[in-house]
C-alpha positions, 0 to 999 in steps of 0.5 A: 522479437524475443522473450526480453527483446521487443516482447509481446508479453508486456504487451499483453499484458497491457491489453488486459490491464486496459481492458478492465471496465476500472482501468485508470489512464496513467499513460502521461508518465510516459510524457516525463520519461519521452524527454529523457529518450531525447536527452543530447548535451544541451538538454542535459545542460538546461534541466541542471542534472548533469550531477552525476547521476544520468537523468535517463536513469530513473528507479522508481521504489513503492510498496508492492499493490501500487501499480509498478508492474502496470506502468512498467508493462505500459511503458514496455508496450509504447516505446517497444518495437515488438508489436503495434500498441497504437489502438490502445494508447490512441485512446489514451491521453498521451495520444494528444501530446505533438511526439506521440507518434515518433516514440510510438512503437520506434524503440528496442526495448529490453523488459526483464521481469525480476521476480520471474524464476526458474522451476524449482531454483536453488541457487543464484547461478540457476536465477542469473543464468535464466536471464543471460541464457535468454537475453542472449538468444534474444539478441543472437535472434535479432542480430545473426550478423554479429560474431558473438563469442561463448566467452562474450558477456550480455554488455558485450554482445550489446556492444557489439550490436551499438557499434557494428549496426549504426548505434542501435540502442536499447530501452531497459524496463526492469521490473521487481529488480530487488526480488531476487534480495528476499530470496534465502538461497541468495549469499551475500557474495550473490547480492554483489555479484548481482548488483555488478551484473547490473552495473556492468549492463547499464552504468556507462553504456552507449547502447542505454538509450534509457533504463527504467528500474522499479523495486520495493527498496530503494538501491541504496539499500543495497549498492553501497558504493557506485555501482549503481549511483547513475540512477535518479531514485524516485520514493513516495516519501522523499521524492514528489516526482512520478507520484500521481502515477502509483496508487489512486488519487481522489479525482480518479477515485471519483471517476471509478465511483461514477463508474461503479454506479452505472455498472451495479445500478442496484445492490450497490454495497460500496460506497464513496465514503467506505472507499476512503476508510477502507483504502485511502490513508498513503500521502505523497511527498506533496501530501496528496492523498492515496488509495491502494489501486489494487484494494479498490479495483477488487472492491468495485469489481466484487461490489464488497469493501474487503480485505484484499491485501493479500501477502506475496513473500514471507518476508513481508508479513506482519507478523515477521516485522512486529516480531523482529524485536517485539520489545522494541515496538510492542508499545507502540503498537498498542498505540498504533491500534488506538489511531494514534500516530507514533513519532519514528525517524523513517528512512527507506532504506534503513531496513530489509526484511533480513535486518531489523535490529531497532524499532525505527527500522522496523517501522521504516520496513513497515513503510516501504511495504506499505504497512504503515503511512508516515507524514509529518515525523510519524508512522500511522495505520493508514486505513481499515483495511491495514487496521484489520490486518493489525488487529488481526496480528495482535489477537495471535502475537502472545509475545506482545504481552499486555497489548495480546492481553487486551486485545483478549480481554476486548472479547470479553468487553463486547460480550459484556456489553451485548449483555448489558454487564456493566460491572464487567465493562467497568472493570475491564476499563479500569485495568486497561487504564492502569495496565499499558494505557498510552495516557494515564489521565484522559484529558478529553474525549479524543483520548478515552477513545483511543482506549476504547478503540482497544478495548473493543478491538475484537469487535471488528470481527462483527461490526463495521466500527465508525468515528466521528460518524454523522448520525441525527443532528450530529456526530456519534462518537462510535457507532457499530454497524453489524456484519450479520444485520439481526445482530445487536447495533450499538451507539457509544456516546464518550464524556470526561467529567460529565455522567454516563447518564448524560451521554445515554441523553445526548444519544437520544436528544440527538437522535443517533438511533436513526442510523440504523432505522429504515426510510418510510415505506422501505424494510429496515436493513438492521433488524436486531436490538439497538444499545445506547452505550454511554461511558464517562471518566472523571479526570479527578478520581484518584481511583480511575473509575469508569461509569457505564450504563446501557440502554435498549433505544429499540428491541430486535425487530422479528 
């Protein structure tokens, strides 16, 4: 039992994961990884994999917030020696399968957290020192009849234990193992050097019994040769396999809402239908939908739909990818704010956080870091929560140019609108059209929305904005639900070729207004004006004039 050898810190770990009143059983990928420990030459024969690669080799790359961590502790605390999990995991659902009990605890496992560094590190020899230092007093603990040598490496030392102790084997769980590649004391001479550490410990070793690796970006990124060419990689874009053990699907979603209920009986701010705007929007390979596990567990459990994303490194930030080459990508993000999908050739492993040269790799580094979803050739904001955050980004990115623009001029427009100007709506309008609009003719309604999206783009600052939303007898192009309940709430009704007079008319035939009115007998939740907002487009005026008229459906309530 050490720090990496048999630990009882994954273990831990575990425990308080499964502790959680929102824990998700994910304990059947361990049904997939247990055959892989029982790998003989007939096996390897029937499943087609002796291509290469060894199939008890597996990386498994997601962005970060996707559980890797979790499964990689779970996975740690069944096969590892070091302690007795079988209280948690006989509740689990990979109790019921005939081998449970003979993986149970049985194995030696190493678990190396890559992303753990020494205090105040300031060279790759400090970081890779850590891990040989400790591995090595692990295994001088665990084995004191072996004759280690100060010139032996960790494999060797490994070997030693396989050959002088009736070929003890060992379970490799690495964790975070690219981190260390984001690191700006690390040299490019280091990255090979640790790339060989890890070729040197695994590929081709008799005491590998398994080796189980997570990181952000796939290896191929950085071991361009065969260092590391044993692995199977396993990505959320290209590889369905493992997928429905990272990140939330509906059916759990339904469970933890079911959950959330019986523990917030009252006062219950989140809803089903806010857990999918704010956090679905990710597809696997198979198109299953995603949610974000970290967002929606914070989300439950502070009984808020929030922006939880929370940034880990500089180097995944925002704002660094945008402004990587913002020449490349400024007009595309003025399409991706509007919720348009933008056609991009994603490949994982085309982009670091040190090198983006043009707008496809930045895109693809925005995918691997879960900043975008990419389905069917394009990359789109998947969700509020990430739509927030751009929106965010472009209210402070000048170098965006005319896409900063608007975004400013979006404060103006909601002023504007609050005061029921709507010469200055109108103008506004107008210069978005003949400025950087994606369409220089809308040709229906989806598309001026697109425009409105950016033009009231600072608006999510102090409303919860929906489309498409069913209100009444139908479904209100947008509706603005207020953060602060006594500020103005505001429906938007879209025509092309149709009068701002008749979209004010079909808000109130199809009485779109009772989204914000209270149930008989109950005090109303929002007490502040109600604007009917009605914006058309003739697609035949060579001027690109706008109509807008506004009307108060109901006064501020005292």
């Amino acid at each position: 039992m050490g720090v990496y050898l048999n630990s009882t810190s994954a273990y831990g770990l575990f425990q308080e994961d499964f502790s959680l009143a929102y824990y998700v059983d994910k304990s059947e990928i361990i049904k997939e990884l247990v055959p892989l420990v029982e790998l003989n030459r007939n096996t390897r024969k029937k499943i087609g994999m002796d291509k290469g690669k060894g199939p008890k080799y597996v990386a498994i790359t997601r962005p970060r917030r996707f559980g890797k961590t979790v499964m990689a502790n779970m996975i740690a605390s069944y096969f590892g020696k070091g302690v007795d999990s079988h209280e948690e995991f006989d509740t689990l659902k990979i109790s019921g399968y005939p081998w449970y009990k003979k993986h149970l605890n049985q194995h030696n496992v190493i678990h190396i957290m890559f992303n753990e560094m020494p205090d105040e590190v300031t060279t790759y020899a400090e970081y890779i020192g850590m891990i040989k230092d400790t591995l090595r007093d692990d295994l001088m603990m665990a084995y004191p009849m072996i004759n280690v040598r100060e010139t032996d490496s960790i494999w060797r030392i490994l070997t030693k234990i396989y050959e002088y102790c009736n070929g003890e084997k060992f379970i490799f769980v690495l964790d975070e193992w690219d981190c260390i590649f984001h690191k700006g004391f690390v040299t490019d001479k280091d990255k090979t050097a640790y790339i060989d550490f890890l070729s040197n410990l695994l590929k081709d070793k008799a005491y590998v019994e398994m080796a189980y690796m997570t990181g952000i970006l796939p290896i191929a990124k950085y071991s361009s040769g065969s260092e590391l060419n044993m692995f199977c990689e396993y990505t959320m874009v290209t590889e369905e396999k493992y997928s429905e053990f990272f990140g939330f699907v509906d059916a759990e979603i339904d469970d933890l809402f079911a959950r959330y209920l019986e523990r917030q009986p009252e006062n219950q701010k989140v809803t089903r239908e806010g857990l999918r705007a704010w956090y679905d929007g990710y597809h696997t390979k198979g198109g299953e939908r995603v949610y974000n596990p970290r967002s929606v567990v914070l989300a439950l459990e502070n009984n808020n739909l929030g922006n939880y994303w929370t940034s880990s490194g500089p180097y995944d930030e925002l704002f660094y990818y945008v402004g990587a080459n913002v020449d490349q990508v400024k007009d595309a993000v003025g399409l991706l704010i509007s919720d348009i999908p933008v056609p991009t050739n994603v490949q994982e492993y085309a982009a670091t956080s040190m090198e983006l040269k043009t707008r496809d790799e930045i895109f693809s580094a925005m995918v691997v870091y879960g900043f975008l979803n990419y389905e069917n050739g394009c990359v789109a904001i998947p969700n509020k929560e990430l739509m927030d955050k751009f929106a965010e980004m472009v209210q402070k990115e000048v170098s965006l140019g005319v896409v900063y623009q608007l975004t400013k001029e979006s404060g103006r427009m909601l002023a504007a609108t609050k005061a029921g100007d709507t010469k200055t709506m109108m103008e506004i309008l107008q210069f978005v059209h003949n400025t950087e609009s994606p369409f220089t003719v809308y040709s229906n309604e989806a598309e001026l929305a697109a425009i409105i999206k950016q033009v009231y783009l600072k608006a999510r600052d102090f409303y919860r904005i929906e489309r498409e939303d069913k209100a009444g007898v139908g479904y209100v192009d947008f509706i603005f639900y207020p953060v602060v309940k006594n500020d103005d709430c505001i429906i938007i009704e879209l025509k092309v070729n149709h009068t701002a007079d008749e979209a004010i008319q079909q808000i109130k035939d199809r009485q779109y207004v009772l989204r914000f009115e209270s149930k008989l007998g109950e005090k109303p939740e929002y007490t502040g004006r109600i604007l009917a907002v009605g914006i058309a487009y003739s697609k035949d005026d060579k001027n690109k004039r706008h109509e807008c008229k506004i009307e108060v459906l109901r006064d501020r309530i005292k």
